[in-house]
C-alpha positions as CSV (number, residue, x, y, z in Angstrom):
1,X,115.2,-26.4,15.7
2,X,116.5,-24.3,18.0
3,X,118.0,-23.7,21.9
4,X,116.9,-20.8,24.3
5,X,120.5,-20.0,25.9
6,X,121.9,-17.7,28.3
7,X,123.5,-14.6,26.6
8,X,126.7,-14.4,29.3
9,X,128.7,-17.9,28.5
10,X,132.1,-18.8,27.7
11,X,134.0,-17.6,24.7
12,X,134.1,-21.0,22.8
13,X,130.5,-21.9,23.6
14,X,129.3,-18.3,22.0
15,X,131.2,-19.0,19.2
16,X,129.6,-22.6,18.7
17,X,126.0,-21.1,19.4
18,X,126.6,-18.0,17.6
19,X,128.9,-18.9,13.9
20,X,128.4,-22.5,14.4
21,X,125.4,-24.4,14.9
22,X,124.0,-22.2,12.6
23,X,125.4,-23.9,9.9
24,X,124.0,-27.3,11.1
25,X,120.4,-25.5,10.9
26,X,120.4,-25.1,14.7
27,X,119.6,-21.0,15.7
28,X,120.3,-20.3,19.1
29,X,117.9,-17.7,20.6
30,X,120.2,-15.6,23.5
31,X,118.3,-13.9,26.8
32,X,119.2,-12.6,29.6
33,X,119.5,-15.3,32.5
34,X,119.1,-13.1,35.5
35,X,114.9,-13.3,34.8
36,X,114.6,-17.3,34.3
37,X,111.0,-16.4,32.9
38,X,113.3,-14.8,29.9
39,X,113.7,-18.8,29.1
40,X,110.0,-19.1,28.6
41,X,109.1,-16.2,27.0
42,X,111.6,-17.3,23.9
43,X,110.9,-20.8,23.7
44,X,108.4,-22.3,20.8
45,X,107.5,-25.1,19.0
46,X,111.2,-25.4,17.5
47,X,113.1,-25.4,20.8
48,X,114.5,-28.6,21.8
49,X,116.5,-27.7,25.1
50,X,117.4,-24.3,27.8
51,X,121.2,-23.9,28.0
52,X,123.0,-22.1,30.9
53,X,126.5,-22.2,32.6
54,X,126.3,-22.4,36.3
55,X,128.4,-19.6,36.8
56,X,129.0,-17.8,33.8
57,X,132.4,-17.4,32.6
58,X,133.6,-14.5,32.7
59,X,130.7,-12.4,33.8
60,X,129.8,-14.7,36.7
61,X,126.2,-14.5,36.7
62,X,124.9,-17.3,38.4
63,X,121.9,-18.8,37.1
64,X,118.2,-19.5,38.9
65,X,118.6,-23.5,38.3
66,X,115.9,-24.5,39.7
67,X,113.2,-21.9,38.1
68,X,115.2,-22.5,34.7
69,X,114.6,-26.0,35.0
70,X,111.5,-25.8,36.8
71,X,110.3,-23.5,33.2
72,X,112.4,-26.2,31.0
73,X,110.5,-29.2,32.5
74,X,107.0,-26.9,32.1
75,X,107.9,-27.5,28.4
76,X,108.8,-30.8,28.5
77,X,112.3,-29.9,27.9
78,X,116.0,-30.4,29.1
79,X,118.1,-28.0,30.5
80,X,121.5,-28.4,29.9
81,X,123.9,-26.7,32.3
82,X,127.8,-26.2,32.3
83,X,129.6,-26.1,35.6
C-alpha cells in the first residue's frame, strides 16, 4: 500500500513517511503540492489516502484543498490534512 503526500511537511511527519512506515510495508510517494494534479498523476492501485498539511511547516506552502480533495474523492479516496 501506499500514500501520495506532499513533499514540504513537518520534520517528524517526513521522518515517519520517509524511515518509518517503510518498515510497516507502507511507501510513501512525495510530489510537489503546489500542482494538486501532482496528487493524481502518482496515485495507483496501491494508494489508500492523499496527505497534506494546510500550511506546510516550515516552508508554508499552502495547499489547493479543495482540488486535492476534489482529485482524492475522484479516486475514491481520503485526504488527510494537518492544520
Amino acid at each position: 500500500d501506499n500514500i501520495v503526500s506532499a513533499r514540504a511537511l513537518y520534520g517528524g511527519t517526513y521522518t515517519m513517511f520517509n524511515d518509518i512506515l517503510i518498515k510497516m510495508g507502507i511507501e510513501v510517494k512525495f510530489v510537489d503540492a503546489e500542482d494538486p494534479q501532482n496528487f493524481a498523476d502518482a496515485a495507483d492501485e496501491k494508494t489508500r489516502a492523499f496527505f497534506c498539511e494546510s500550511c506546510s511547516n516550515p516552508a508554508l506552502e499552502i495547499c489547493d484543498l479543495e482540488a486535492i480533495s476534489a482529485l482524492a474523492h475522484e479516486k475514491g479516496l481520503p485526504l488527510i490534512c494537518d492544520s
